[in-house]
C-alpha positions in Angstrom: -46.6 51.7 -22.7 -47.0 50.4 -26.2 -44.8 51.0 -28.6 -45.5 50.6 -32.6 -41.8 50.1 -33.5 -40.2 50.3 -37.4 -36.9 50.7 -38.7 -36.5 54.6 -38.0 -39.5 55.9 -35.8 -41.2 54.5 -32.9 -44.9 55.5 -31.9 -45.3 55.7 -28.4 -48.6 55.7 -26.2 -49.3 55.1 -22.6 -52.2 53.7 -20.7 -52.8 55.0 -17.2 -52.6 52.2 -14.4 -56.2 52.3 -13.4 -58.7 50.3 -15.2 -60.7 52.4 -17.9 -57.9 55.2 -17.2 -56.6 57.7 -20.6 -54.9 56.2 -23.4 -52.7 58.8 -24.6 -50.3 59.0 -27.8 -46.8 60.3 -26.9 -45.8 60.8 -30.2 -43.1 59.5 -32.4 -39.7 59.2 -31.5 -36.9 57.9 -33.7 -35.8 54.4 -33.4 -31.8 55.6 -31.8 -30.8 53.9 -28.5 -30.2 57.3 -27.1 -33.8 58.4 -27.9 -35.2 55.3 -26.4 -33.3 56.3 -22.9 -34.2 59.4 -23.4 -38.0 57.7 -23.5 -37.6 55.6 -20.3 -35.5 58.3 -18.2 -38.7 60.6 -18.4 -41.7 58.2 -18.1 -39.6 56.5 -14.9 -39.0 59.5 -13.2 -39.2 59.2 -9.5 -38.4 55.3 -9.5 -41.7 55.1 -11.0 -41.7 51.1 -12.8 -42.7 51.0 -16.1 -44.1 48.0 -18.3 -43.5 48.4 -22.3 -44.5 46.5 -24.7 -44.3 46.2 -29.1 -44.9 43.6 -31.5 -42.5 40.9 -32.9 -41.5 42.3 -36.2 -38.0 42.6 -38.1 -36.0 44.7 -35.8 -35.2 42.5 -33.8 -35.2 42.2 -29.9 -32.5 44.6 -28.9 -34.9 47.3 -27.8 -36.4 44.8 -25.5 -32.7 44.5 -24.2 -32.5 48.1 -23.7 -35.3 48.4 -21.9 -34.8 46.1 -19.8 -31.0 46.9 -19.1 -32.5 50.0 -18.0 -34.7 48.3 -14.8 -37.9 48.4 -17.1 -40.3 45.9 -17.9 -40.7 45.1 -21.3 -42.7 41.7 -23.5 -42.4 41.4 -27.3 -45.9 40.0 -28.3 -46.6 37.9 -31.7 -49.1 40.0 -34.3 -50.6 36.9 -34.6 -52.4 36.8 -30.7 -53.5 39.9 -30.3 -57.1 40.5 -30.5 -58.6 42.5 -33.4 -62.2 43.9 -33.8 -64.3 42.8 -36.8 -63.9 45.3 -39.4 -61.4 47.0 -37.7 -58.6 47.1 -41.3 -57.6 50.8 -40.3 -54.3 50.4 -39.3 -52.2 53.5 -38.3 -48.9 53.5 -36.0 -50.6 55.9 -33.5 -54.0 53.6 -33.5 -51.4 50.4 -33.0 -49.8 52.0 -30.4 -52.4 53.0 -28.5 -54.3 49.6 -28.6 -51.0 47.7 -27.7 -50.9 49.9 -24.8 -54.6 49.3 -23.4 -54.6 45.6 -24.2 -51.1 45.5 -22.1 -52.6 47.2 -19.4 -55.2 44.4 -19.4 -53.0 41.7 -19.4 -54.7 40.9 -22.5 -51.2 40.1 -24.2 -49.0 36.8 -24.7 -45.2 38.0 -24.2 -43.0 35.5 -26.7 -39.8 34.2 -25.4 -37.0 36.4 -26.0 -33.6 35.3 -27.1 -30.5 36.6 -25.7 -27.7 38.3 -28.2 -25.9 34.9 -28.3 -29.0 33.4 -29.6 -29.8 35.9 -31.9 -26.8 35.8 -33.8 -26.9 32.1 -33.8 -29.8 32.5 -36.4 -28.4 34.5 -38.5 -25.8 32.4 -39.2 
C-alpha cells in the first residue's frame, strides 16, 4: 500500500504481491483515525498482512503508530531516497501514491527510524 498523506486527505493505492502485478488507486480517504481503521479493517480482511508505507512529511508519525497498533506493517520513507525518473516534475497525490506503492512492493524503499510518542514530544519541546 502507499499512501500520499496531508493534513486532511490521504491517497491510497495498492500494489498486488506478485511482481509486475496492478497498481491500483483506492482513492482518497480523509486523514481521521477512524477512516484509517476503517482502511486497514477492509484491505486485511481474512488475516490477510498488509505492508503500508508514506513519506516523512509534517504530520508526523502517529499514523505509522496506528497502523501498526493495528498488526500492520508500516515504514515512513525520507522524499529525499526515493528514486525519481528524469523529467518526471508531474507530481499528483494519486501518481505519488501509486509509485510509493510499486517501489514498496520492490523493496526499493529505505524505512527511517521512527520515534515513539515519548520521543516525539521531546522535540517539540
Amino acid at each position: 500500500m502507499g499512501l500520499d498523506v496531508h493534513k486532511a486527505t490521504i491517497s491510497v493505492a495498492v500494489a498486488e504481491a506478485m511482481r509486475g502485478g496492478e497498481v491500483r488507486n483506492l482513492g482518497i480517504i480523509p486523514n481521521r483515525a477512524d477512516q484509517i481503521a476503517k482502511l486497514a479493517k477492509k484491505l486485511g480482511k481474512g488475516d490477510r498482512q498488509v505492508s503500508f508505507c508514506y513519506e516523512a512529511g509534517p504530520c508526523g508519525y502517529g499514523l505509522h503508530r496506528q497502523l501498526t497498533e493495528l498488526g500492520h506493517n508500516c515504514i515512513v520513507v525520507t522524499p529525499s531516497l526515493i528514486a525519481m525518473k528524469a523529467g518526471d516534475r508531474v507530481k499528483t497525490d494519486r501518481r505519488d501514491a501509486a509509485m510509493l506503492a510499486k517501489l514498496h512492493r520492490s523493496g526499493e524503499l529505505t524505512a527511517v527510524w521512527v520515534p515513539d510518542a515519548a520521543h516525539e514530544a521531546m522535540r517539540t519541546w
